[in-house]
C-alpha positions as CSV (number, residue, x, y, z in Angstrom):
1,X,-51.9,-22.5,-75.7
2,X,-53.7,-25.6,-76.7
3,X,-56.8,-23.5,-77.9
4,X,-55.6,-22.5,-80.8
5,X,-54.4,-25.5,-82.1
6,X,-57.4,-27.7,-81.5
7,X,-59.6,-25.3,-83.1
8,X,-57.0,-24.4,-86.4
9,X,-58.4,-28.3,-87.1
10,X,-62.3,-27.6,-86.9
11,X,-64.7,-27.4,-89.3
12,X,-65.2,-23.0,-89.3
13,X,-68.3,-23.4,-87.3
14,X,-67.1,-25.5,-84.6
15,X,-64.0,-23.1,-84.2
16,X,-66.0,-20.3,-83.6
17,X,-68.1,-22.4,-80.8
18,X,-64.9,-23.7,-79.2
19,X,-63.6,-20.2,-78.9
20,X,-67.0,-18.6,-77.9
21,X,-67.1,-21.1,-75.1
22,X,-63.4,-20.6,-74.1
23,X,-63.8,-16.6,-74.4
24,X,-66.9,-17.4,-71.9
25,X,-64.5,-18.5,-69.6
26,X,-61.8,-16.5,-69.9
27,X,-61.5,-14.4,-66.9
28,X,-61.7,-17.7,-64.6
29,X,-58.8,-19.0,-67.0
30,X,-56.8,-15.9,-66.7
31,X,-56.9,-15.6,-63.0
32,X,-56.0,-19.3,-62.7
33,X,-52.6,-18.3,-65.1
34,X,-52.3,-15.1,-62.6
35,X,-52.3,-17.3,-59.4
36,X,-50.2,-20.2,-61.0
37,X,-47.3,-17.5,-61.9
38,X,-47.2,-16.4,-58.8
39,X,-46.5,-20.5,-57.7
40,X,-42.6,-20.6,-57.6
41,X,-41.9,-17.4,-55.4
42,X,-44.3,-18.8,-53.0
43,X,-42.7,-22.1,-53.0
44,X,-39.3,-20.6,-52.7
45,X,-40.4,-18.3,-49.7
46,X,-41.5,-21.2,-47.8
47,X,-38.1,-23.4,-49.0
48,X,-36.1,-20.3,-47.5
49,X,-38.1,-19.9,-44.6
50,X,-36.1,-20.1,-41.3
51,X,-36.7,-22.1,-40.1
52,X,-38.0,-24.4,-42.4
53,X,-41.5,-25.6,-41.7
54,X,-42.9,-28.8,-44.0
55,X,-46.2,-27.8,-43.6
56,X,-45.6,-24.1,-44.9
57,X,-44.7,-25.8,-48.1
58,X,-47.1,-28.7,-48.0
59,X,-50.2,-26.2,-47.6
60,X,-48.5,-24.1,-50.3
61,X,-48.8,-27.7,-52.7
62,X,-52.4,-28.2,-51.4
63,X,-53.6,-24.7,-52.3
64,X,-51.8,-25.3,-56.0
65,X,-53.6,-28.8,-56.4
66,X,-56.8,-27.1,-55.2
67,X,-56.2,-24.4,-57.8
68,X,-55.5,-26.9,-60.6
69,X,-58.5,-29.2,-59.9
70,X,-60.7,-26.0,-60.6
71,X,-59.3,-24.6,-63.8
72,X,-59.2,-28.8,-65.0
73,X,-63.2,-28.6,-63.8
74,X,-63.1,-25.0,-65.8
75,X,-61.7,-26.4,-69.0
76,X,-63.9,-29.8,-69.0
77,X,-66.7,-28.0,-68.1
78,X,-66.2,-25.9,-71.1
79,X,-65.1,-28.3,-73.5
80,X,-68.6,-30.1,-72.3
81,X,-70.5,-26.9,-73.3
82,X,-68.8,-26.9,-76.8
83,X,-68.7,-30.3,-78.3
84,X,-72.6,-30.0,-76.5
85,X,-72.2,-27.7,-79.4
86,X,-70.5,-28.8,-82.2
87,X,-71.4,-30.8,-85.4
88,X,-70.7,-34.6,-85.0
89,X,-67.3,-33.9,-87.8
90,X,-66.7,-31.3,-85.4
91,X,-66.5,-33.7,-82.3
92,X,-64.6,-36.7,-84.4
93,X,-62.2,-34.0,-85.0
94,X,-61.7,-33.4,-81.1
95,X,-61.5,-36.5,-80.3
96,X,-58.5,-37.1,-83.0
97,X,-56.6,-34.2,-81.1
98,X,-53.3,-34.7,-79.1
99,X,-51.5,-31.1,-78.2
């Protein structure tokens, strides 16, 4: 959701590198978005577990975390790769964004 966006406020060629890059990456995106929407039923399983075990849920919160810290190392990996990239005005323009 945010790709969009930030590139929409590029200079044409620095677009089409952000989006390269980000299409690079897309099938580690995408099965991040596929795990994460599978999140809340596997937090409410282990809520209505009977009987309820903490650590059912905690390890369910540790796995998410785990899952998060590699699509943020995903994404900043490939916004590395881009503004590697991208014209200077292109960067400057980056660094201006807030989604």
């Amino acid at each position: 959701p945010v790709l969009e966006p930030l590139a929409s406020g590029l200079p044409d060629d620095d677009a089409v590198i952000l989006r390269r890059v980000f299409a690079e990456n897309h099938d580690g995106l995408a099965e991040h978005d596929r795990w994460r929407s599978r999140f809340h039923d596997r937090i409410g399983a282990a809520l209505l577990a009977e009987p309820f075990d903490p650590d059912r849920l905690s390890a369910v919160f540790l796995e998410m975390d785990r899952h998060d810290e590699a699509m943020h190392g995903l994404m900043q990996r490939s916004l590395i790769k881009a503004a590697s990239e991208m014209s200077a005005t292109g960067r400057r323009q980056m660094a201006k964004f807030r989604p």
